[in-house]
Each structure stands twice: as structure tokens, then as C-alpha cells.
C-alpha positions as CSV (number, residue, x, y, z in Angstrom):
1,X,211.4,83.5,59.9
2,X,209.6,85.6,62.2
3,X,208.0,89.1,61.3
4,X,209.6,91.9,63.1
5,X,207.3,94.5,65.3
6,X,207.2,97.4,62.8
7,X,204.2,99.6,64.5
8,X,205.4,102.7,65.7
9,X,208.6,102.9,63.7
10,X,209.3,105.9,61.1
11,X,209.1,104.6,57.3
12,X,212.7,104.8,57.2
13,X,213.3,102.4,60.1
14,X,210.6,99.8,59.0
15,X,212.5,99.4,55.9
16,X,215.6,99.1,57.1
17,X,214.1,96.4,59.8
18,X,212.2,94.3,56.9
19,X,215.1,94.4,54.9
20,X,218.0,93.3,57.3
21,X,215.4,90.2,58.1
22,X,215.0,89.7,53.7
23,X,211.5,91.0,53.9
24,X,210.1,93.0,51.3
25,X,208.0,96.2,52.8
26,X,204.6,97.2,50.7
27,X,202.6,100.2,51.6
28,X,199.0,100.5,49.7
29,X,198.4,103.5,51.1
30,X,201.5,105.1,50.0
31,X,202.2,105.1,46.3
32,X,205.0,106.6,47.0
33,X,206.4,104.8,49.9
34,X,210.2,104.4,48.7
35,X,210.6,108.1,49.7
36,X,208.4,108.1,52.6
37,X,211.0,109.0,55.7
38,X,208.8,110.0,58.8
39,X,205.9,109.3,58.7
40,X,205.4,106.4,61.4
41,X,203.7,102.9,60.6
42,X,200.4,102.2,62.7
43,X,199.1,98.6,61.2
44,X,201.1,95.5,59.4
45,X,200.2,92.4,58.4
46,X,201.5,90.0,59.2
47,X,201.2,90.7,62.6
48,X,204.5,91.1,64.6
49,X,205.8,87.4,65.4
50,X,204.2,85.3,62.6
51,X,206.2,82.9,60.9
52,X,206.6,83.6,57.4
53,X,208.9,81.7,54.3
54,X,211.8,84.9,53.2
55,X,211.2,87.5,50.9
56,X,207.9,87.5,51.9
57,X,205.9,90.9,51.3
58,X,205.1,92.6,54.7
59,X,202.0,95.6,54.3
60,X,202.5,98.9,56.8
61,X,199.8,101.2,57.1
62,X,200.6,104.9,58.0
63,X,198.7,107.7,60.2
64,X,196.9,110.2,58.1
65,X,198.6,113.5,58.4
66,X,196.6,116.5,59.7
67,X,193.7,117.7,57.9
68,X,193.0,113.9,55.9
69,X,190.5,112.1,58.7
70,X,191.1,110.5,61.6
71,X,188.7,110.0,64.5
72,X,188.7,113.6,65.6
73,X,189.4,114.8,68.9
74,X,188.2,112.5,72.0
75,X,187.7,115.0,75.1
76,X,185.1,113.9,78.2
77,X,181.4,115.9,77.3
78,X,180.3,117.0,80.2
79,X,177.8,116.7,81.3
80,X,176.9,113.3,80.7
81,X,173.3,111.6,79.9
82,X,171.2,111.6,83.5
83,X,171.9,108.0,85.2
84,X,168.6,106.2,86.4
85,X,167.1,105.0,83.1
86,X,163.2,103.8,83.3
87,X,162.9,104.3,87.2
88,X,163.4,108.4,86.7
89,X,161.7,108.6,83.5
90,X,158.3,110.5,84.1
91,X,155.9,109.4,81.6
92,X,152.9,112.3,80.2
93,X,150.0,112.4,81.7
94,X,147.8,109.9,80.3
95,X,150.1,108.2,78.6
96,X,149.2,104.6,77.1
97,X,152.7,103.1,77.7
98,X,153.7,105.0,81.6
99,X,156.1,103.5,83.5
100,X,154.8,101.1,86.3
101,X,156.0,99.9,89.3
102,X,157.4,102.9,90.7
């Protein structure tokens, strides 16, 4: 049997999926995943499509909620680091390693 896509459904909907296919769902980062409704699932393994013997145990990961982690908030910096590299580098005056060649 093949291993339904369960990345980006609620908890809810993942179990229901794993279940009408006779998998069993695990969460380890959940100990109490049984009453886990909406939060939304963001990893599994096995990955979506794999072919796996029934009743086998599928793993979801969840987001963390607000406040827990995550990779913080991913805006452009401006500005951004000078473009150029060694040719607009200026080396100090009598330095021991200035840049030749320019």
C-alpha cells in the first residue's frame, strides 16, 4: 500500500486519511496527539507515495505554535554587503598582504 500525502492537512484530517488507508498515525512531538485537532502536519515519514506492508506506523511532525522557535522572520536587509569583492577592497597603507593587480 501506498502512503498518503499528509503534509499540510489539520491533525484531524491526517488521522482520518491514515486510518481509512489501515495506517496507524504516531506523532513524537505530540504526546498528546489523539486530541490534537488543528494544528497542521509539516513532515512525515514515510514520504508521501512509499510502499509500505498495512498497519504500518506513519510519523507527522507539527509547526511550532507561536512563541516555541521557528526560523524567525525572513524580510530582504537592505542594504546588502557592497558587490566587487577583492577588486574594490583598498588595502592600508603599507600593508604586507595589499591587493595586486589592480
Amino acid at each position: 500500500m501506498r502512503v498518503p500525502r499528509l503534509v499540510g492537512l489539520m491533525a484531524v484530517d491526517a488521522r482520518e486519511t491514515a486510518r481509512a488507508r489501515g495506517l496507524f498515525l504516531a506523532a513524537p512531538d505530540r504526546p498528546d496527539f489523539h486530541r490534537t485537532m488543528v494544528d497542521y502536519v509539516v513532515r512525515q515519514y514515510p514520504r508521501p507515495g512509499a510502499e509500505v506492508p498495512a498497519e504500518s506506523m506513519v510519523y507527522v511532525w507539527f509547526d511550532l505554535a507561536e512563541g516555541e522557535g521557528g526560523g524567525g522572520v525572513r524580510e530582504p536587509r537592505v542594504p546588502g554587503p557592497p558587490a566587487g569583492g577583492l577588486q574594490h577592497e583598498l588595502g592600508e597603507p603599507g600593508d604586507a598582504f595589499e591587493v595586486i593587480g589592480r
